[in-house]
C-alpha positions in Angstrom: -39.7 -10.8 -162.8 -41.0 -8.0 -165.2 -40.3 -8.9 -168.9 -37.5 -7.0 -170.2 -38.5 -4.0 -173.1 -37.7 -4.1 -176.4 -36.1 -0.4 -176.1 -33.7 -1.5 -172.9 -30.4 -1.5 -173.7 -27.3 -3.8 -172.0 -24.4 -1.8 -170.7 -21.7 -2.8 -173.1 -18.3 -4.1 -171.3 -15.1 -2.1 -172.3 -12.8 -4.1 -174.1 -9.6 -3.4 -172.7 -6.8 -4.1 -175.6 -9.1 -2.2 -178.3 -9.5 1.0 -175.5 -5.6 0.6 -175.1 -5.2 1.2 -179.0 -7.5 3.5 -178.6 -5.5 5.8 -176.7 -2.3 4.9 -178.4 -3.5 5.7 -181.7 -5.2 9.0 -180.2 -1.3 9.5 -178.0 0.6 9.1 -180.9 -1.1 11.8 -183.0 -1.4 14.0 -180.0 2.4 13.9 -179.5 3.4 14.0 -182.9 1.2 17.5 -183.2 2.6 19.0 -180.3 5.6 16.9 -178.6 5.9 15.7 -175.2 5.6 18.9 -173.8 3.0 20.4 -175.4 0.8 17.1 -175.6 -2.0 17.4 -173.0 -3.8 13.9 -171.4 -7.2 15.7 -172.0 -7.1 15.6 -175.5 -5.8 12.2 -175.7 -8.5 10.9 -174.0 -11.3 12.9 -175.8 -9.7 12.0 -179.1 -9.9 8.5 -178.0 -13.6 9.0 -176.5 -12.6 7.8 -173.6 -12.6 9.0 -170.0 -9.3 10.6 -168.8 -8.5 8.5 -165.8 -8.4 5.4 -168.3 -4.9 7.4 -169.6 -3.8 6.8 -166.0 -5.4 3.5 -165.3 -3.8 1.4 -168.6 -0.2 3.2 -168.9 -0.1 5.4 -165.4 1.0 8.5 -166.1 1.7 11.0 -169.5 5.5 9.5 -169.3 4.7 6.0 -170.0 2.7 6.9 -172.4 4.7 8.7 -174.5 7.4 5.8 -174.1 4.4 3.2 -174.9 4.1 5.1 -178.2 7.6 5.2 -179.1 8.1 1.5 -178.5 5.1 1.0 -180.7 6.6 3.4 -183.8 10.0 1.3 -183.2 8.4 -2.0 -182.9 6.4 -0.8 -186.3 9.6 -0.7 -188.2 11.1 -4.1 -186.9 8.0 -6.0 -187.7 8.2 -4.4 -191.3 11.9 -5.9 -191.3 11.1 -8.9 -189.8 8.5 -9.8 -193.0 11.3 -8.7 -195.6 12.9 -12.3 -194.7 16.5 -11.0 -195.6 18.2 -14.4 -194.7 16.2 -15.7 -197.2 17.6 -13.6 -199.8 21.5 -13.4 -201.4 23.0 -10.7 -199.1 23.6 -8.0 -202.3 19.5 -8.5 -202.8 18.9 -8.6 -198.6 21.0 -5.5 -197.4 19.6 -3.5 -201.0 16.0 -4.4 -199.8 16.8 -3.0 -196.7 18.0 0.1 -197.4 14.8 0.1 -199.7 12.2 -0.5 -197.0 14.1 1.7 -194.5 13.5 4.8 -196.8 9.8 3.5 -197.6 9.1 3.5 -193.9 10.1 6.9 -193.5 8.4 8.2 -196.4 4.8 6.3 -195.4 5.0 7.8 -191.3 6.5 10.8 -190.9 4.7 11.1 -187.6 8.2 8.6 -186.7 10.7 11.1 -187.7 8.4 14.2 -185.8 8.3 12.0 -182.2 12.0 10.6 -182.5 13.0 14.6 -183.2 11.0 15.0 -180.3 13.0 12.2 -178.0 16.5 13.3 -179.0 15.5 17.0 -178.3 14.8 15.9 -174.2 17.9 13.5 -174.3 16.3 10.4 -174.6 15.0 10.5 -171.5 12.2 8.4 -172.1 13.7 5.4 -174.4 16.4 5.1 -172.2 14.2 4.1 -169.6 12.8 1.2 -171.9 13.5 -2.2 -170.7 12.0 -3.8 -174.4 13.9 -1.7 -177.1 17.3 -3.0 -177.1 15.8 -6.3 -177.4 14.0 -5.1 -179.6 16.8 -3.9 -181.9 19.1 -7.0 -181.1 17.8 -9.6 -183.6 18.1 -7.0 -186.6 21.4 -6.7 -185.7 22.5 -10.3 -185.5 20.4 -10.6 -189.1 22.5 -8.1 -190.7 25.9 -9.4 -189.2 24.9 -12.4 -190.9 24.2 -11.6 -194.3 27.4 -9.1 -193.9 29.5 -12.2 -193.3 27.7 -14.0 -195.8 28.6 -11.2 -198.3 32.0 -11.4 -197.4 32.1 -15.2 -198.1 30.6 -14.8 -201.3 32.8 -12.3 -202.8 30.6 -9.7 -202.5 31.2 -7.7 -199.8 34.5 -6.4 -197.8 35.6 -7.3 -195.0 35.4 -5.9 -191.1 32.0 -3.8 -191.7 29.8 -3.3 -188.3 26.8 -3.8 -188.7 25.6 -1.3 -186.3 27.7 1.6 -187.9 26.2 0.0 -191.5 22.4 0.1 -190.0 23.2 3.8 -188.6 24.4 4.6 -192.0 21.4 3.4 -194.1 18.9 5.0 -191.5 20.8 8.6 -191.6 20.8 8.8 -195.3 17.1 8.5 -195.5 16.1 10.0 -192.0 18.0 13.3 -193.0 16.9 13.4 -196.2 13.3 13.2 -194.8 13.4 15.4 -191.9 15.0 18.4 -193.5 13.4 18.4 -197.0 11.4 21.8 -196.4 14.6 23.3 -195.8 16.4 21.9 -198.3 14.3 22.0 -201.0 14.1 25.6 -200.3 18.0 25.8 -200.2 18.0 24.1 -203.9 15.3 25.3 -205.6 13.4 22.0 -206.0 10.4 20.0 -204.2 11.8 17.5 -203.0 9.1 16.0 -201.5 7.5 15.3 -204.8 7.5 11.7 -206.4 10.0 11.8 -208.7 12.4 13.6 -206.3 11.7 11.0 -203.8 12.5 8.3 -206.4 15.6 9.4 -207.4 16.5 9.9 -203.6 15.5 6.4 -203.1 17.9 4.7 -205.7 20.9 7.0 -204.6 20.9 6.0 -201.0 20.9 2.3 -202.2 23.4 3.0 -204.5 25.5 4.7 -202.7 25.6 2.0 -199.8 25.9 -0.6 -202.1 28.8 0.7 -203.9 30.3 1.3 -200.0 30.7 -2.3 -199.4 32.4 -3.8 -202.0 35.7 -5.7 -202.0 
């Protein structure tokens, strides 16, 4: 057996979980520039440096895809909740921390608010076809039904607030806020996209919620 060169090299074996977040890294900028529609497979796959028929062979076609990065934004978000270890806290301190790293969330990816525009535009055609997000969404909802009634018993909060309609709530006063601030900063003569309008943002939502559910 001839004696193997110094200058030969050993074809490297593709690892398949780092070439999956590969492309879903690559997937979610892709649709975040251009949407579902406007997305293109070829791209993804040369932003990844991959070959295109690994797009097909790991999530099977451009729908699943696009789904696989939308469960990943969402599952981002629940994981961040999931460390905030709100049953841990008194519920005034849990449901204003919350509302706190709701609006941080927002402000740190705005790729999220850009694909979720996206989803809602086509329907939610895609999410609706996930079998993992309402799972997904179920534990945060128990959690906050739980410091809810532990608010009530506590003096602290009123009674007969859903906790969906509550979660909705905080959500919508950040995701608004976030999604139209070109337009309305242009409508009110101020950048609100700078720090200190951003702060000041920040402490009204909580505020405002706060103040909501009291006795």
């Amino acid at each position: 057996m001839p004696a193997k060169r110094s200058g030969d090299t050993v074809p490297q074996r593709r690892d398949p979980v780092a070439t999956r977040k590969k492309l879903l890294t690559a997937a979610r900028l892709e649709f975040a520039r251009h949407g579902f529609a406007g997305a293109r497979v070829d791209e993804i796959a040369e932003r990844a440096g991959v070959n295109k028929q690994l797009v097909y062979h790991y999530f099977g076609d451009k729908d699943a895809l696009y789904l696989a990065v939308l469960e990943w934004v969402y599952e981002d978000i629940r994981e961040q909740e999931r460390k905030l270890n709100l049953e841990g806290l008194p519920p005034d301190k849990a449901i204003r921390r919350l509302i706190e790293a709701s609006f941080d969330h927002l402000a740190e990816n705005p790729d999220f608010i850009v694909l979720l525009n996206d989803e809602n535009r086509g329907g939610a055609r895609h999410v609706r076809g996930s079998t993992r997000l309402e799972a997904m969404h179920s534990p945060l909802v128990r959690s906050v039904s739980h410091i809810l009634h532990e608010g009530v018993r506590a003096g602290l909060f009123r009674k007969g607030i859903d906790p969906v309609q509550l979660y909705i709530s905080i959500a919508g006063l950040s995701y608004f806020f976030f999604s139209n601030t070109p337009t309305l900063s242009a409508i009110f003569g101020k950048d609100l996209s700078s720090r200190t309008q951003r702060r000041a943002r920040r402490r009204h939502v909580a505020d405002l919620v706060m103040h909501s559910l009291r006795p």
